[in-house]
DOGUNU-881644 format. One record per residue: residue in three letters; z, x, y of N, C-alpha, C, O in turn. Coordinates in steps of 0.001 Angstrom, whole numbers, plus 500000, padded with zeros to 6 digits. Layout:
N
ALAZXYZXYZXYZXY
...
This chain:
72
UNK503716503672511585502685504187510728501761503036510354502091501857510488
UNK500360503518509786499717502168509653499653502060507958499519503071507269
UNK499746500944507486499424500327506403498426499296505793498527498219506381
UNK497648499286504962496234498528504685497468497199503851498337497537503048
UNK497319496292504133498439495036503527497194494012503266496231493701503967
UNK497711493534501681497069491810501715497742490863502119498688490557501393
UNK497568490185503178498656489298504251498675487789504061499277487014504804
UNK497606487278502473497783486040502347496835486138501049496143487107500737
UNK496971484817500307496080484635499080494396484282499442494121483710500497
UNK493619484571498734492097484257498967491316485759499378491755486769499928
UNK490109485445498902489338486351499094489604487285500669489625486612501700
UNK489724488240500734490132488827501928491147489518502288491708490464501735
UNK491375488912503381492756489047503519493504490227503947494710490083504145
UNK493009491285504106493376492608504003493694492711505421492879492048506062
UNK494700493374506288494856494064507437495078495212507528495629495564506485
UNK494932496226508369495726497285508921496898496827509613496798495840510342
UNK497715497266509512499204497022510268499877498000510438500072498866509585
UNK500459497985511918501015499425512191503000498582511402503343497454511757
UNK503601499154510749504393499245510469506052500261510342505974501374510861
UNK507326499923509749507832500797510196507664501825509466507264501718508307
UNK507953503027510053508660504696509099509746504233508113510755503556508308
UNK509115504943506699510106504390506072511847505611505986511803506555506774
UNK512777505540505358513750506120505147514359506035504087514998505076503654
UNK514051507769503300514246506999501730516110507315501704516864507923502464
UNK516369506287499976517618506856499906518007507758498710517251508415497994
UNK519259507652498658519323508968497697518221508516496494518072507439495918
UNK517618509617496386516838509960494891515384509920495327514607510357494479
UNK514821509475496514513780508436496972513490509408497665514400510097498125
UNK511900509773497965511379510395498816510457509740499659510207508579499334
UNK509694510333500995508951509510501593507584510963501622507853512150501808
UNK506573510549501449505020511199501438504176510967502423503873509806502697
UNK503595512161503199502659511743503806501884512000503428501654513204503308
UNK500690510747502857499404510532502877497876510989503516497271510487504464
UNK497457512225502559496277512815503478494622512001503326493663511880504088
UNK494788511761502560493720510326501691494004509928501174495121510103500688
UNK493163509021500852493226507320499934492083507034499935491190507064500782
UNK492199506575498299491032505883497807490940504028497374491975503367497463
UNK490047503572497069490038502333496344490058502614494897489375503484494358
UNK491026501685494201490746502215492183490285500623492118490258499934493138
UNK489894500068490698489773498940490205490334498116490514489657497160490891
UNK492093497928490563492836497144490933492808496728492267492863495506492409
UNK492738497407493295493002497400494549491608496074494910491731495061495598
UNK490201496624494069489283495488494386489120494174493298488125493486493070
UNK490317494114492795490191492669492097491203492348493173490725491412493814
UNK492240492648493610493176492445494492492806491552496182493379490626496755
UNK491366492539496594490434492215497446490036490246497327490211489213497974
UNK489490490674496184488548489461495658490026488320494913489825487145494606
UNK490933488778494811491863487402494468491757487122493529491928485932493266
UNK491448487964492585491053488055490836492689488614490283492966488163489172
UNK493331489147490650494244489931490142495737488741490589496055488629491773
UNK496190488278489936497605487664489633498483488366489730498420489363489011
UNK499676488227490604501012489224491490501983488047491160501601486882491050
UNK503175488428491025504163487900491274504885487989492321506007487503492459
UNK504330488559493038504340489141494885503486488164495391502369487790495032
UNK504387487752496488503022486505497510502363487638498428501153487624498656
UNK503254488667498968502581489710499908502058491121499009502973491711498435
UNK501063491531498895501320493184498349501004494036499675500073493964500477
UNK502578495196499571503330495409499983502127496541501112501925496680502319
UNK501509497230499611500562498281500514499452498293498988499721498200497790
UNK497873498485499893496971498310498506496725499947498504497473500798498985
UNK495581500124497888495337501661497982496219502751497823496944503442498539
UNK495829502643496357496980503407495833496860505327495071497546506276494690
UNK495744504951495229494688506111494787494648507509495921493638507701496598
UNK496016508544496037496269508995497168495856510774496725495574511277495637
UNK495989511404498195496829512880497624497572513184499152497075513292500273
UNK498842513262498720499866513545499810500689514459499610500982514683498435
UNK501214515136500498502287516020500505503710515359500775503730514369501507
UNK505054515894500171506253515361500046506281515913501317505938517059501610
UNK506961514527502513507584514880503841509263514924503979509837515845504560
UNK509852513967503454511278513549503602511668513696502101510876513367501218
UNK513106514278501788513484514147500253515176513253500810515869513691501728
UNK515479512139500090516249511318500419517868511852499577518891511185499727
């Protein structure tokens, strides 16, 4: 599946990456994603304004509407 990832610190940075399917576990579901948007965070995130205690973030764009695919 593909994922929008920030793959290093500094302005930028952003990739598409095809990545794996995830597999949730008990309690955990997995969603497929019919859109996505950008919110505020996602573009201070862009610009390297926003402080993580994460060196990688994981997936940006968080601003969705999906339907439940997998219930774990």
């Amino acid at each position: 599946m593909l994922a929008v990832r920030k793959t290093a610190r500094g302005v930028g940075n952003i990739e598409v990456q095809d990545v794996p399917e995830p597999r949730p576990g008990p309690g955990q579901v997995v969603i497929e994603v019919n859109s996505s948007g950008i919110c505020g965070t996602d573009l201070h995130i862009y610009l390297d304004e926003f402080e993580t205690h994460r060196r990688v973030m994981a997936a940006a764009w968080r601003c969705w509407s999906f339907a439940l695919e997998v219930l774990g």
